[in-house]
PDBQT receptor file of N, H, CA, C and O in Angstrom, charges set to zero:
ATOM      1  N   UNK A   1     119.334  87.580 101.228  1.00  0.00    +0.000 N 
ATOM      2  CA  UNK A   1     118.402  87.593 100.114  1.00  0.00    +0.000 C 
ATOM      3  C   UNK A   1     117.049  87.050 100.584  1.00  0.00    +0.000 C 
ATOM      4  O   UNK A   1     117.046  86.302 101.562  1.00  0.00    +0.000 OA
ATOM      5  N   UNK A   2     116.041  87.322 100.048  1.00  0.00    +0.000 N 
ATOM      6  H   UNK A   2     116.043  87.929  99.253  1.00  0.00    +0.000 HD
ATOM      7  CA  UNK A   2     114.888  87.269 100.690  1.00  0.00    +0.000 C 
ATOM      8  C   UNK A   2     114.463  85.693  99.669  1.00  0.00    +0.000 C 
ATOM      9  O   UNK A   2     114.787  85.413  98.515  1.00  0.00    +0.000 OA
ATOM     10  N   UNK A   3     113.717  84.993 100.573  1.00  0.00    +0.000 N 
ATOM     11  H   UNK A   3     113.453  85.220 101.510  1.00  0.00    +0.000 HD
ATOM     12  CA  UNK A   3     113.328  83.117  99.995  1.00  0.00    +0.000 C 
ATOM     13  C   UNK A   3     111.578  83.534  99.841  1.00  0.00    +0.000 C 
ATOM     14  O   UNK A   3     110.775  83.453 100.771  1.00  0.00    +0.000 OA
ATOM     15  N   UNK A   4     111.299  83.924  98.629  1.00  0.00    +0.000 N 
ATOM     16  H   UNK A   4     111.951  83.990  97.874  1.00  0.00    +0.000 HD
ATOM     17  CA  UNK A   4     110.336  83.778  98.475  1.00  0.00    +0.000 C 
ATOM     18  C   UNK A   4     108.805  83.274  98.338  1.00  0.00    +0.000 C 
ATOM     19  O   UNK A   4     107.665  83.719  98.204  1.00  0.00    +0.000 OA
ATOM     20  N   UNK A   5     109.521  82.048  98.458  1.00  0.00    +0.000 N 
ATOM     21  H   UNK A   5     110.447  81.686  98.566  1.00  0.00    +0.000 HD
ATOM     22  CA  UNK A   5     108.787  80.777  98.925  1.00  0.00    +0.000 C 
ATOM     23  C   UNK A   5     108.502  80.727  99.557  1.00  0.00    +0.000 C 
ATOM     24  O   UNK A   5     107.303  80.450  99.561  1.00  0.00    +0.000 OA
ATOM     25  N   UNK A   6     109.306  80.953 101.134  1.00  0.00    +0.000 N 
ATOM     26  H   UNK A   6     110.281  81.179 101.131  1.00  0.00    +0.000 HD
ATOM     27  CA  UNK A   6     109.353  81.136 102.701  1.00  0.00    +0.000 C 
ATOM     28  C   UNK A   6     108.119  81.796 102.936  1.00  0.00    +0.000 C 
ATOM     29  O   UNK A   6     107.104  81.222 103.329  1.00  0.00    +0.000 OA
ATOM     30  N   UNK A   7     108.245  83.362 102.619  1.00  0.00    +0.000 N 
ATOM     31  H   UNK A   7     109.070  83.828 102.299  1.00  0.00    +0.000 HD
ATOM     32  CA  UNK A   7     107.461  84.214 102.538  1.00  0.00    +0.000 C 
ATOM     33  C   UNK A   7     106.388  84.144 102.216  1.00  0.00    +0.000 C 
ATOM     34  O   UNK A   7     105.603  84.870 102.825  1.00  0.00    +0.000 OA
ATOM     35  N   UNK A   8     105.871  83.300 101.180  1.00  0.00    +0.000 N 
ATOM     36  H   UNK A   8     106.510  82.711 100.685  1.00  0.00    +0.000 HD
ATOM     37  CA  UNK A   8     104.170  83.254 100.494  1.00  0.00    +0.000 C 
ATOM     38  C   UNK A   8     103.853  81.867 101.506  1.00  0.00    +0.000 C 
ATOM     39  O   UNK A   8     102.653  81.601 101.566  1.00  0.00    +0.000 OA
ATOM     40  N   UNK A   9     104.833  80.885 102.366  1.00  0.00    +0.000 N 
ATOM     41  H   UNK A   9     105.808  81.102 102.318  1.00  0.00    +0.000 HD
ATOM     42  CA  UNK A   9     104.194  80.233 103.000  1.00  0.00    +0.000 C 
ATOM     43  C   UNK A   9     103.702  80.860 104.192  1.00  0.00    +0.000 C 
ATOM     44  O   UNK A   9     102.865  80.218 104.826  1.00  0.00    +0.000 OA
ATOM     45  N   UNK A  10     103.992  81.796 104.554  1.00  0.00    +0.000 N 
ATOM     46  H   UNK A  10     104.672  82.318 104.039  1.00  0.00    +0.000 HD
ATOM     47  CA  UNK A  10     103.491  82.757 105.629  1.00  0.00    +0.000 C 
ATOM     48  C   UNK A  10     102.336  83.820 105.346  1.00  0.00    +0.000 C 
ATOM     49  O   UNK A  10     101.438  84.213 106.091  1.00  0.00    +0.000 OA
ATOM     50  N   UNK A  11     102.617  84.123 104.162  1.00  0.00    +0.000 N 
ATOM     51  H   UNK A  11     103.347  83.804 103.557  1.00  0.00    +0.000 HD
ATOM     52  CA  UNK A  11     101.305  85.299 103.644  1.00  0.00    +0.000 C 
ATOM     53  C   UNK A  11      99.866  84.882 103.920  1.00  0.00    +0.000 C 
ATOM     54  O   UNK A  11      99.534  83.778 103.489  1.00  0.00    +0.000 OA
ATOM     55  N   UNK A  12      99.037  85.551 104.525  1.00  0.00    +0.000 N 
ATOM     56  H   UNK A  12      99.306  86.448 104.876  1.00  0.00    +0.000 HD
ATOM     57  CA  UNK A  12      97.965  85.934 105.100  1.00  0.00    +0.000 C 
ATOM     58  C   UNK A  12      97.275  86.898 104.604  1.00  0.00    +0.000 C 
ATOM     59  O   UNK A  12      97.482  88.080 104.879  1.00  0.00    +0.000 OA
ATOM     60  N   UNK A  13      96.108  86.355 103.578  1.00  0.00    +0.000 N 
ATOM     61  H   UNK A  13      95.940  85.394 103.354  1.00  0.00    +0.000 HD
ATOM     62  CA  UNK A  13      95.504  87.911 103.007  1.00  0.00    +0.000 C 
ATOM     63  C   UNK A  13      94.412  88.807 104.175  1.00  0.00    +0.000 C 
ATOM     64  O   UNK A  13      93.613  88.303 104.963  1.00  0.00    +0.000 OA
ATOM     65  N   UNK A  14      94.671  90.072 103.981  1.00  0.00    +0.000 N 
ATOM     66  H   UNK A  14      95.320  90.482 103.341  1.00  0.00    +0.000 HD
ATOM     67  CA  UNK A  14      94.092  90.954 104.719  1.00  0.00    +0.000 C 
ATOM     68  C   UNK A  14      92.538  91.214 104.699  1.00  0.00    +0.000 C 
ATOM     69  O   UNK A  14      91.956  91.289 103.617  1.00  0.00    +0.000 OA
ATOM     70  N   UNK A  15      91.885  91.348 105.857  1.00  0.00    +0.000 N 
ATOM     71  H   UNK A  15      92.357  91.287 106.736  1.00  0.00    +0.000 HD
ATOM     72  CA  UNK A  15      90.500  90.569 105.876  1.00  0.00    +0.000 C 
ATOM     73  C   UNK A  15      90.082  92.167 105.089  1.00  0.00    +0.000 C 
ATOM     74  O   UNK A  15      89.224  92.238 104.210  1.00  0.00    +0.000 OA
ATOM     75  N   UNK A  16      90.621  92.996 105.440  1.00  0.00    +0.000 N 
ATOM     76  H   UNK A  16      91.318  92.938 106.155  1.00  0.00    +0.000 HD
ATOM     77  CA  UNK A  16      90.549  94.580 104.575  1.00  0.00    +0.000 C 
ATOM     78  C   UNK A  16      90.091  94.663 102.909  1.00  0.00    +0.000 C 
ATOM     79  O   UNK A  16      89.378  95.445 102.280  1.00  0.00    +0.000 OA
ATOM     80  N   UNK A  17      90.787  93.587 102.583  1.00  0.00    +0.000 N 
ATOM     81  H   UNK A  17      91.366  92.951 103.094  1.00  0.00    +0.000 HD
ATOM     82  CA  UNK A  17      91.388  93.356 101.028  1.00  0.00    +0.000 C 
ATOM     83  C   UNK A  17      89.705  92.715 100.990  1.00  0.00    +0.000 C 
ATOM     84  O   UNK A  17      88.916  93.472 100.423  1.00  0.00    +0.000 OA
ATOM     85  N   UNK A  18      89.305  91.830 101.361  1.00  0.00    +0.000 N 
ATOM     86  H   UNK A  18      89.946  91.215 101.821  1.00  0.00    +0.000 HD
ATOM     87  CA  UNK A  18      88.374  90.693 101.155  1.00  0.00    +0.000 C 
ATOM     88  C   UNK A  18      86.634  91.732 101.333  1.00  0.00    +0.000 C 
ATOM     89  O   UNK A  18      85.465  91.614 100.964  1.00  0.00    +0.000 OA
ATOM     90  N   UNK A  19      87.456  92.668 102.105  1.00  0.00    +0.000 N 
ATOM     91  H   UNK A  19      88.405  92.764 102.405  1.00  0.00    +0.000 HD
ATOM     92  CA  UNK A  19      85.666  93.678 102.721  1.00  0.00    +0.000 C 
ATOM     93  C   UNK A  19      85.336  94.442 101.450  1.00  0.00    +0.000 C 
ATOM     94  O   UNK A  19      84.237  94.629 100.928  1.00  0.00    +0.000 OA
ATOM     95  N   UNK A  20      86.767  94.913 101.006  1.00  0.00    +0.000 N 
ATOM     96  H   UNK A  20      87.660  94.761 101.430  1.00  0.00    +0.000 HD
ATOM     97  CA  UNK A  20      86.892  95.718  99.895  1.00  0.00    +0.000 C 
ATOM     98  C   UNK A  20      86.391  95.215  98.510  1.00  0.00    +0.000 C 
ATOM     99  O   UNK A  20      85.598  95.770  97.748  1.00  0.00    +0.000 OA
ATOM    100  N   UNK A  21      87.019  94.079  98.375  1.00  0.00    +0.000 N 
ATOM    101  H   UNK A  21      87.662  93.629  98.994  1.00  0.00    +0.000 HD
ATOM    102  CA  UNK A  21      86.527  93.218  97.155  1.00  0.00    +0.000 C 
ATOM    103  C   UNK A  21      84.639  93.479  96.969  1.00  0.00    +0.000 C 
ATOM    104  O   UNK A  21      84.026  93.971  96.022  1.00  0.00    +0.000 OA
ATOM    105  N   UNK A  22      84.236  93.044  97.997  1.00  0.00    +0.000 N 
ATOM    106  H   UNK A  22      84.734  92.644  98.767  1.00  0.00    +0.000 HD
ATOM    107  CA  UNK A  22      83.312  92.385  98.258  1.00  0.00    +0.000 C 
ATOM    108  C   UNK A  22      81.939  93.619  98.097  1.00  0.00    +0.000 C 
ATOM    109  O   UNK A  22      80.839  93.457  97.568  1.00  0.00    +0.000 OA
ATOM    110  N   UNK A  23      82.576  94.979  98.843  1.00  0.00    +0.000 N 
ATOM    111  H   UNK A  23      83.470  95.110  99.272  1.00  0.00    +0.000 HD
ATOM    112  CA  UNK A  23      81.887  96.546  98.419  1.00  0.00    +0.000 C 
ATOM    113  C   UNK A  23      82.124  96.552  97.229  1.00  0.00    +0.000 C 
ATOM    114  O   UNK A  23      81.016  96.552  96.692  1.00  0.00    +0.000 OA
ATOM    115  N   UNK A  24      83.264  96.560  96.098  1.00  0.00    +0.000 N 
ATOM    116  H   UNK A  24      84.164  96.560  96.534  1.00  0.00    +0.000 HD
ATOM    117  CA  UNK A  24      83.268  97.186  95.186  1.00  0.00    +0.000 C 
ATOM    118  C   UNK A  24      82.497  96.399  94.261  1.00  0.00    +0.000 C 
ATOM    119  O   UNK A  24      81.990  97.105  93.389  1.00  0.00    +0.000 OA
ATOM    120  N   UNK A  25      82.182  94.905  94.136  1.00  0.00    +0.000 N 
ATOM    121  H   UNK A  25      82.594  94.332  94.844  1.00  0.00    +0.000 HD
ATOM    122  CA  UNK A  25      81.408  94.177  93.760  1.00  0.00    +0.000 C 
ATOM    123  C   UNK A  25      79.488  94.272  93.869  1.00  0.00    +0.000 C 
ATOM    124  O   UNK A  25      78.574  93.688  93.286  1.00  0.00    +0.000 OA
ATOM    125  N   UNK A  26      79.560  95.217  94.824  1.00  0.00    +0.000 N 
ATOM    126  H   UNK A  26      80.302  95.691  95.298  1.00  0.00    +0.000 HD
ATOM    127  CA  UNK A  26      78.368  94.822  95.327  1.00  0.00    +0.000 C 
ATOM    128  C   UNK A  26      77.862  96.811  94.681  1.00  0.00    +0.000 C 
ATOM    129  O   UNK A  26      76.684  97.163  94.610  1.00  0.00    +0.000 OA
ATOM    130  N   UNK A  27      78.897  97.635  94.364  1.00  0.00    +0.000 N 
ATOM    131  H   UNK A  27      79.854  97.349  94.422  1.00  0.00    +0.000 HD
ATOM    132  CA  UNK A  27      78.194  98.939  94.235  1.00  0.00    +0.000 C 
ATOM    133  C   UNK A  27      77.981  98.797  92.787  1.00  0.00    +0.000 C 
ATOM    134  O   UNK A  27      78.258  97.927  91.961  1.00  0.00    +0.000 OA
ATOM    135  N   UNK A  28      77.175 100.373  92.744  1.00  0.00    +0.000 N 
ATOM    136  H   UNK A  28      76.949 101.079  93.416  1.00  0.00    +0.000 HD
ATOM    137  CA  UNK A  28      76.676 100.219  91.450  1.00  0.00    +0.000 C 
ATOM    138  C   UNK A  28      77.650 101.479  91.053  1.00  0.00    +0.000 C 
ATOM    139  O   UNK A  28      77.472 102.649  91.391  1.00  0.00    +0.000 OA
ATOM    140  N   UNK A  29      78.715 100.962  90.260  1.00  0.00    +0.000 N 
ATOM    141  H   UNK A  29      78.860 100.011  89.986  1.00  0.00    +0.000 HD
ATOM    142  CA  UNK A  29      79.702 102.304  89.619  1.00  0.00    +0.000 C 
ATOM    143  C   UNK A  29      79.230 102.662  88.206  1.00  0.00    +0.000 C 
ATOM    144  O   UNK A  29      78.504 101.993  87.470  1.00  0.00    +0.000 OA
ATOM    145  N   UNK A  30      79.839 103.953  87.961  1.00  0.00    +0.000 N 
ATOM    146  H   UNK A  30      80.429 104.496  88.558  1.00  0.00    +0.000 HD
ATOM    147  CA  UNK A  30      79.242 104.409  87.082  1.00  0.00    +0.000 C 
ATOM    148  C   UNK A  30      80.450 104.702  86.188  1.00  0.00    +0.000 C 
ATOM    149  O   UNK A  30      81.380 105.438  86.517  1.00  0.00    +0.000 OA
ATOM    150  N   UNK A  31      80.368 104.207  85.307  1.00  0.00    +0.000 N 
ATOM    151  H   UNK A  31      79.613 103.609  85.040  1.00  0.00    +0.000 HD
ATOM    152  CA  UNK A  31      81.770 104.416  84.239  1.00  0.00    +0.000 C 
ATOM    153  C   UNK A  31      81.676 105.636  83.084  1.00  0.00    +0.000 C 
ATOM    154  O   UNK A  31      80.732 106.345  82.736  1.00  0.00    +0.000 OA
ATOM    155  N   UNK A  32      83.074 105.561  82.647  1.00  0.00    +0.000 N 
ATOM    156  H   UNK A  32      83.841 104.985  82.929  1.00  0.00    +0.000 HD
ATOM    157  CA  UNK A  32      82.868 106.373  80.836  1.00  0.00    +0.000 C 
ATOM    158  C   UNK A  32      81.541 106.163  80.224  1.00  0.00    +0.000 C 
ATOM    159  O   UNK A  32      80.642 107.004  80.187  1.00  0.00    +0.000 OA
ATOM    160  N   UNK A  33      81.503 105.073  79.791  1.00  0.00    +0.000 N 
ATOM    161  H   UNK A  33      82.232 104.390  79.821  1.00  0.00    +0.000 HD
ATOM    162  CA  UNK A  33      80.083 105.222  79.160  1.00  0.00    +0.000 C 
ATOM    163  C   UNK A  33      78.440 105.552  79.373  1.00  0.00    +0.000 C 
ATOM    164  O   UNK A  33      77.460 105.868  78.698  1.00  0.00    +0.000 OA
ATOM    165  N   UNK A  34      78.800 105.268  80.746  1.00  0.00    +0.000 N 
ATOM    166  H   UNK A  34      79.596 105.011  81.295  1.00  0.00    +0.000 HD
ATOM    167  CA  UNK A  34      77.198 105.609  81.258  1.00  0.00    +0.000 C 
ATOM    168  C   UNK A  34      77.375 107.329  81.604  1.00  0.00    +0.000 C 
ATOM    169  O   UNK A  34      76.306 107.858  81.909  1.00  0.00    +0.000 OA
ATOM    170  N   UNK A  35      78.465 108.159  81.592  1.00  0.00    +0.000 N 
ATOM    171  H   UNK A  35      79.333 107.730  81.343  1.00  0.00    +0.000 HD
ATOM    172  CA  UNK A  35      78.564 109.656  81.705  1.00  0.00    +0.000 C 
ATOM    173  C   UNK A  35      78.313 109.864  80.265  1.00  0.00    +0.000 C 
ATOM    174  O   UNK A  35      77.595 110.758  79.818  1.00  0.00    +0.000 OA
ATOM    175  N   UNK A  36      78.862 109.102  79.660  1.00  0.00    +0.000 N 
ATOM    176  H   UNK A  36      79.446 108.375  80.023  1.00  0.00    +0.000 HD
ATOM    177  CA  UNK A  36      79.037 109.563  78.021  1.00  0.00    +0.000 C 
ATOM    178  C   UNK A  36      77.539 109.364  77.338  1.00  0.00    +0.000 C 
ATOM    179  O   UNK A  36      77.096 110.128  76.480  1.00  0.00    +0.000 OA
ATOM    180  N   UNK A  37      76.811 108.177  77.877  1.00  0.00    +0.000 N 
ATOM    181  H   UNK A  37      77.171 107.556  78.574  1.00  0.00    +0.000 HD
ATOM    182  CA  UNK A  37      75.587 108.300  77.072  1.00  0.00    +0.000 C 
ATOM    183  C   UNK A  37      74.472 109.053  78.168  1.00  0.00    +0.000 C 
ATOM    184  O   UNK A  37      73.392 108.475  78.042  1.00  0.00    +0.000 OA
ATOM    185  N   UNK A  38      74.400 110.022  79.074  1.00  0.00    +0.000 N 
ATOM    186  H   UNK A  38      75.277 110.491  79.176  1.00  0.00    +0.000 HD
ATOM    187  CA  UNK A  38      73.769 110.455  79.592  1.00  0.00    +0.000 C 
ATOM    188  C   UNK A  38      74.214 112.183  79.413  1.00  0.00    +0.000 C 
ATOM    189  O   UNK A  38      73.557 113.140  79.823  1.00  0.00    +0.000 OA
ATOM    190  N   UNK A  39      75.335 112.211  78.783  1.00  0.00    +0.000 N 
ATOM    191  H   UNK A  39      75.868 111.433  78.450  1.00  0.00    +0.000 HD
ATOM    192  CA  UNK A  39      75.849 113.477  78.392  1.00  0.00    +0.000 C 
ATOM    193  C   UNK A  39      75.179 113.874  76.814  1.00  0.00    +0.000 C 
ATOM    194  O   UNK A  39      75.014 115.065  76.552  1.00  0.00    +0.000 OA
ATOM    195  N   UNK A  40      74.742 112.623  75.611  1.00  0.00    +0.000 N 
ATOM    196  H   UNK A  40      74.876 111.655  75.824  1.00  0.00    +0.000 HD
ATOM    197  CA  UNK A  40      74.438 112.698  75.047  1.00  0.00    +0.000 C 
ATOM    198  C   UNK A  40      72.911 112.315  74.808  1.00  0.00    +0.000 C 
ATOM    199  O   UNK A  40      72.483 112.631  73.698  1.00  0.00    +0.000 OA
ATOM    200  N   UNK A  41      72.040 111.698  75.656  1.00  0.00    +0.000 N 
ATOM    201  H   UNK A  41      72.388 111.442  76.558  1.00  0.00    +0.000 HD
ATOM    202  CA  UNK A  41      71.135 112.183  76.112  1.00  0.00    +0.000 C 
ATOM    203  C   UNK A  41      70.166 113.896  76.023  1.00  0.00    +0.000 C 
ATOM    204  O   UNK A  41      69.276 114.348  75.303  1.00  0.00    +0.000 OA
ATOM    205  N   UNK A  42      70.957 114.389  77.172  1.00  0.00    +0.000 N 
ATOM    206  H   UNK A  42      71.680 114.022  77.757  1.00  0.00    +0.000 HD
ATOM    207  CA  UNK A  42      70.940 115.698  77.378  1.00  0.00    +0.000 C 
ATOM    208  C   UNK A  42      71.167 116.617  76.766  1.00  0.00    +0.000 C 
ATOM    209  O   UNK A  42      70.829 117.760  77.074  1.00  0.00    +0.000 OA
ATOM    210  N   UNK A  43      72.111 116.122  75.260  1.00  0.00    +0.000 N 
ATOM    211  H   UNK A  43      72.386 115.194  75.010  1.00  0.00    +0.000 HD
ATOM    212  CA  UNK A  43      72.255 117.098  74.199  1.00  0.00    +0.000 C 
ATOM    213  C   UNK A  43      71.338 116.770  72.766  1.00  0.00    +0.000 C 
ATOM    214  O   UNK A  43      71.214 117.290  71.657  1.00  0.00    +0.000 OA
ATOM    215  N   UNK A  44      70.940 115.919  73.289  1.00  0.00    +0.000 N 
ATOM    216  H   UNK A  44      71.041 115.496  74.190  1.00  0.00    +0.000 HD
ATOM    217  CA  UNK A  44      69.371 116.023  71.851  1.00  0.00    +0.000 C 
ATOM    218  C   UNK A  44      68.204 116.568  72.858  1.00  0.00    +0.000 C 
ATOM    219  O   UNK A  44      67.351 117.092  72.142  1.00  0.00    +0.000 OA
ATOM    220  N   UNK A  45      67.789 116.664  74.364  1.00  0.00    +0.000 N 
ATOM    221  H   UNK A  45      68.482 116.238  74.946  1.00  0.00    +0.000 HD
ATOM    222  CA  UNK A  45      67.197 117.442  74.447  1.00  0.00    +0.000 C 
ATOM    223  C   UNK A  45      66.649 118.780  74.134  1.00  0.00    +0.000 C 
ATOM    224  O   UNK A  45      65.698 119.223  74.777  1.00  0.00    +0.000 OA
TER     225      UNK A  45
């Protein structure tokens, strides 16, 4: 059976995980609403 405890005293987060965080924080995403009010925008033009 696996000691879970054991295990998270060994876990090492992945420097991958930390680059990633760190891009997705830093972009500028564009969600539902900013499609949705630029879709409606374009339809009272």
């Amino acid at each position: 059976m696996i000691d879970f405890d054991e295990e998270i005293k060994h876990f090492k987060p992945s420097l991958e995980i930390e680059e990633a965080e760190d891009a997705i924080v830093r972009s500028d995403l564009t969600d539902m609403t900013d499609i949705m009010m630029e879709l409606l925008k374009k339809a009272k033009e």
